[in-house]
N, C-alpha and C positions, 0 to 999 in steps of 0.2 A: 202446361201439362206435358209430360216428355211421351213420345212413343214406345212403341213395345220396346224399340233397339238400345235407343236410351234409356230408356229404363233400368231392362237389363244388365245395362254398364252401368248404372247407379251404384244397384245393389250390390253385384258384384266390388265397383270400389270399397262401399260403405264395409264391407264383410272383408276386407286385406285391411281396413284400419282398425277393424278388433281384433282380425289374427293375421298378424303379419308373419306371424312366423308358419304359416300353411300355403298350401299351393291349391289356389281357387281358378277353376277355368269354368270357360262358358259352352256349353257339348250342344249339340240337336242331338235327342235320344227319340230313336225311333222306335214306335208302339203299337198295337196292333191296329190291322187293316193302314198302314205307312202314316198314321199320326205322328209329327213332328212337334215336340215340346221344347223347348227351352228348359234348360235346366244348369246349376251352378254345380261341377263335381267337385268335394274336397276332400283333398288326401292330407298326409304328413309321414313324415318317416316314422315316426314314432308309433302309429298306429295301421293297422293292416284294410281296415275299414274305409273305404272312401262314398260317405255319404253322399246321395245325389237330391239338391234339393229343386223341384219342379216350380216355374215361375212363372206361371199362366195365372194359375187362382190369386197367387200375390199381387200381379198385374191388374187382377178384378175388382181387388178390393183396393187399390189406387185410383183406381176410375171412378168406382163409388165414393174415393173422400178422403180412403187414409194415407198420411204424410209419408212422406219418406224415411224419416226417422222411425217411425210406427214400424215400415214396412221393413225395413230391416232389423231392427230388433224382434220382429217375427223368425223371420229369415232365422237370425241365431238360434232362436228357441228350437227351433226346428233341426237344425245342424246339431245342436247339442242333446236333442232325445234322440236323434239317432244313434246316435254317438253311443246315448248310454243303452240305448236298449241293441245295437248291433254288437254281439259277437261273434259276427262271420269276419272269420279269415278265407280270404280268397283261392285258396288252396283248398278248401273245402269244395271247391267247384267240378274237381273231379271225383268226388264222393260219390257212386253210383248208388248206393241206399236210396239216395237225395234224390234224385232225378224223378220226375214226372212227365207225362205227357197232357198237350195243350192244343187242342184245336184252332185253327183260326181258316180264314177263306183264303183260299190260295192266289187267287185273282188279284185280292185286295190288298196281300199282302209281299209284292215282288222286293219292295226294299227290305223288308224284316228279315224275309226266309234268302237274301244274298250270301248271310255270312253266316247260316246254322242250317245242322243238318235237317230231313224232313223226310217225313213217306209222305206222298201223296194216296186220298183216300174219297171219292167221287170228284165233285170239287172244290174238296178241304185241303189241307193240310197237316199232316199229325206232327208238331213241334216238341223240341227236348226243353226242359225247364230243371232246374237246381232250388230246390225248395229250402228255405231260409228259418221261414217258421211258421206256425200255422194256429191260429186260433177258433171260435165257432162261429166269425162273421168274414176272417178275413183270412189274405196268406202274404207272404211276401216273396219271392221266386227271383231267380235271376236267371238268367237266358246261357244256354246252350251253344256255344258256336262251332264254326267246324274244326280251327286250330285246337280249340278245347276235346272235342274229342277225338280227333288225329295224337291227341297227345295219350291220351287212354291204351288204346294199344288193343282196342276189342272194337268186331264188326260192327257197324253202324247198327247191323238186323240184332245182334247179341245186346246191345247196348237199349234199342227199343225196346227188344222183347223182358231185362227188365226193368226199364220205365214202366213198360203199362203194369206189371205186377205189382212194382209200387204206386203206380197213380189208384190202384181198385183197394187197396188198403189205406192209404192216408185220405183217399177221398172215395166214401162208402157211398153207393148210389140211393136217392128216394125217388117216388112214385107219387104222387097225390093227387087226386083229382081238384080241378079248376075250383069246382064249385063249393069243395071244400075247407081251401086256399082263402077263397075271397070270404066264405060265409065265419070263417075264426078268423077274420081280420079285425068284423066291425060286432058289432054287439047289438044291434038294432036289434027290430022287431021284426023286419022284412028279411028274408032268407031268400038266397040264391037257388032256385030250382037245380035238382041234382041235376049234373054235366056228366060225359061219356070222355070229356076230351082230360089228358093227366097232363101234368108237368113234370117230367122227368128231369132230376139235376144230382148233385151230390152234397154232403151231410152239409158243408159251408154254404153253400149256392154261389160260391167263386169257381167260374170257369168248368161249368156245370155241364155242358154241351157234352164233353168229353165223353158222357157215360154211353153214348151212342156206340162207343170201339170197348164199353164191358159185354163180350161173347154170351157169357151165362147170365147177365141180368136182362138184357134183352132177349133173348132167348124165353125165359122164362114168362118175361111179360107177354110177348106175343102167344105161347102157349096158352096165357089166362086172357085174351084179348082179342087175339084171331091178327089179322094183317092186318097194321095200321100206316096212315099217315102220318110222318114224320116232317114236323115243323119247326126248323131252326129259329127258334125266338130270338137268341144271342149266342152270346160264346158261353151265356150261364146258364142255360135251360134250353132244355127240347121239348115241346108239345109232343103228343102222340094221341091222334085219332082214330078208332078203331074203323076200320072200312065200313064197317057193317051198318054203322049209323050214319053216314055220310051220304045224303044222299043228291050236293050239289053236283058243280061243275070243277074240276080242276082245274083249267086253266082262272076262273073266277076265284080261286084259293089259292093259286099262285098270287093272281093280282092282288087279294087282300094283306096277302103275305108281306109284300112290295111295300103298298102304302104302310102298311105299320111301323117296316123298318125306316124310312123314308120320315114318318112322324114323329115317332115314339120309343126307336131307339139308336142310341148315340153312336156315332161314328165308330169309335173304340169298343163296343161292344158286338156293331152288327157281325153277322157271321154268313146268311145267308138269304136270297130271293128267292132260292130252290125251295121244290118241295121233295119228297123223298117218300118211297114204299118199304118199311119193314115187315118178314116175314120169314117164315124158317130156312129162307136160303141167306136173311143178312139183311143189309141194307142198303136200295139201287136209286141212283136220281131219279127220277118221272121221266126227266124229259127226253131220256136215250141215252145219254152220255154214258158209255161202258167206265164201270169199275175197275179203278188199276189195283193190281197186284201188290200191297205194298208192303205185306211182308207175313208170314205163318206165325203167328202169336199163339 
């Protein structure tokens, strides 16, 4: 059985002897919180598209059993829906309609945020994103770098402020409480005691966090809710707990906070250990770290 390395080089050869006529290389594409993938990029002169196909999951299902042969004749299937479902031309990348904004931790994420611009925002990061296409489960985006908008020719602060008017329109924020969440998930006969605590995200629940920097939708919430605790679940959602009913320890809701990310969710989605107090001056870490400035939106 070959390793990841060899492996890699497999598929790659396997994929120049169906299309010799393309230029197939092998990239580390780095992803949030500094996840490093493997991945095959192909280009061609002929097309402006250069599908990038990720080789982790094809490596897993190697491990479990399938051939080599299997494994890249996937590989093509793969390269070829993208093919047909991308019409992005890469010039599209300076299309500011496009652009969104994208939360990620700024701690965790030193390699991402080297080569794109950023505000810093407690101890997040607000990133620029080029959004590709968008459906009701999923999005496809492509990243923002600083060459890229050095090339625009507008202030970084001009360029954010409209990101985030498009990020509040292509991705509308919800509300729902927990217990309501869980109790339309299963059909039983046992129902979830009503919960105080909501999951704040937006219409897709891709990269959901975000709605933490919409001014008027938190805003509003805390008016119907009083000051709450804010609980980075991932980069797709935010809890928020209304103070009122809260009547543990904080530092003991940090630590639960901790172990959750630590158990239950994925490296590439965690966002953060902090906890956070929303209320009508905003949004402040708990633990003292002053609020940077990072731009009048």
């Amino acid at each position: 059985m070959y390793d990841f390395k060899d492996f890699v080089s497999n598929v790659k050869e396997g994929m120049e002897k169906i299309y010799p006529e393309l230029d197939i290389s092998i990239k580390d594409i780095i992803k949030n919180n500094d996840t490093i993938y493997k991945a095959l990029v192909i280009s061609s002169q002929q097309n402006n598209a250069s599908p990038t196909i990720y080789l982790d999951g094809s490596y897993a299902r190697y491990q479990a059993g399938d051939n080599m042969d299997t494994i890249i004749a996937s590989v093509s299937e793969q390269y070829q829906e993208a093919l047909h479902n991308s019409d992005f031309d890469e010039s599209r990348i300076k299309d500011l309609s496009k652009y969104f904004i994208k939360v990620v931790n700024r701690e965790s994420n030193k390699m991402y945020l080297a080569d794109t611009p950023y505000f810093e925002y407690e101890d997040f990061a607000l990133t620029l994103r080029c959004l590709i296409f968008k459906d009701k489960n999923n999005i496809a985006s492509a990243k923002v770098t600083n060459s890229i908008l050095d090339s625009i020719g507008l202030s970084k602060d001009e360029v954010f402020r409209i990101a985030k008017e498009n990020t509040i329109r292509f991705f509308p924020p919800t509300a729902e409480k927990i217990s309501d969440i869980i109790n339309n998930s299963f059909s039983g006969e046992y129902m979830v005691p009503d919960s105080d605590m909501y999951v704040l995200t937006n219409d897709c629940g891709v990269n959901g966090a975000t709605v933490m920097i919409y001014d008027d939708f938190i805003s509003e919430f805390i008016k119907q809710h009083g000051e709450c605790y804010m609980i980075p679940a991932s980069i797709h959602e935010v809890i928020m707990l209304p103070r009122q009913y809260f009547e543990g320890d904080e530092d003991l809701l940090r630590k639960y906070v901790k172990e959750v990310n630590k158990t239950a969710v994925s490296k590439t989605d965690y966002l953060s250990d902090n906890i956070y107090l929303a209320n009508e001056n905003g949004i402040s870490l708990i633990e003292g770290m002053e609020k940077e400035d990072y731009m009048d939106m």
